[in-house]
N, C-alpha and C positions, 0 to 999 in steps of 0.2 A: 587398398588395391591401387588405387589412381596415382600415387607414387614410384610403384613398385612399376605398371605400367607407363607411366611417363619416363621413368628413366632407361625402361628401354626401347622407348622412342628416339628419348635425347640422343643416346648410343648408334638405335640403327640411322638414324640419318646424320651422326655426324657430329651433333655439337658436344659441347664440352657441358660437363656438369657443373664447372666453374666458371662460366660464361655469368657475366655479370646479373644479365635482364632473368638467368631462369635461378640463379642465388636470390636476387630479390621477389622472382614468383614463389618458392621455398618457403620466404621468410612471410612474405602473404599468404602462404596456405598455413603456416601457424598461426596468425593473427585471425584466420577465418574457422579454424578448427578451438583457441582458447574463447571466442566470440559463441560458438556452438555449444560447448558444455555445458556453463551456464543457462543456455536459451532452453535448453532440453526440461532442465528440471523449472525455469520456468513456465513454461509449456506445460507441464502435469500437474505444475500446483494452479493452474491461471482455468484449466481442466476442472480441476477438483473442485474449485469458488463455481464457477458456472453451471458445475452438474447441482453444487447442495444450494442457489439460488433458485435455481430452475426447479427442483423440485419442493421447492420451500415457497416457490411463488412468490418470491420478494429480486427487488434488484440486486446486478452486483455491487458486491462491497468495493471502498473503497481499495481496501488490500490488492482487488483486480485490477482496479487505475497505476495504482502503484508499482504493479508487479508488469503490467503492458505499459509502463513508460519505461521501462530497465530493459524489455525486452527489443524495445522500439530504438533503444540508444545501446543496445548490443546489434543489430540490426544493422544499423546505419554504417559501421566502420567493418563488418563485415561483407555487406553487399560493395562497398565500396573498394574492397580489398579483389573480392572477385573482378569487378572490373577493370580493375588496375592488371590484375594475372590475363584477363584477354589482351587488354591494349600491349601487354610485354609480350605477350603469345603472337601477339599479329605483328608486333615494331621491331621487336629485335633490337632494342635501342643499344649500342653501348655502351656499359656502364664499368666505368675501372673501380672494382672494389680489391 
């Protein structure tokens, strides 16, 4: 939806959707949406270790460590991506692509 809505924001006030700074916020919201797929299922498996430790009354497994550092460094360049799509959203920089 936020797509479909932003681009008729782009429209009603004007800009182009070729406009350099919102082609690069674009390309940041697929770096932020291929960052999300992944995180999703690990999130249900990272779920799964914690509910059968918890009721198993033993700590989590290694696999948990393993699977929250994949998420911790899909994390990282997606949180980073959202901020870069503000700073473009506020700067307007232009950018000749």
């Amino acid at each position: 939806m936020a797509p479909i809505t932003g681009a008729l924001l782009v429209w009603w006030v004007g800009y182009s959707l070729w406009a350099g700074w919102i082609l690069l916020s674009l390309a940041l919201y697929v770096v932020i949406g291929l960052c999300w797929l992944p995180v999703v299922w690990l999130q249900m498996r990272m779920r799964d270790l914690a509910t059968d430790a918890a009721q198993a009354g033993t700590p989590l497994p290694a696999a948990y460590r393993a699977l929250f550092r994949r998420w911790v460094m899909l994390g990282i360049p997606a949180f980073a991506a959202v901020l870069g799509i503000l700073w473009l959203m506020i700067a307007r920089p232009k950018l000749g692509f």
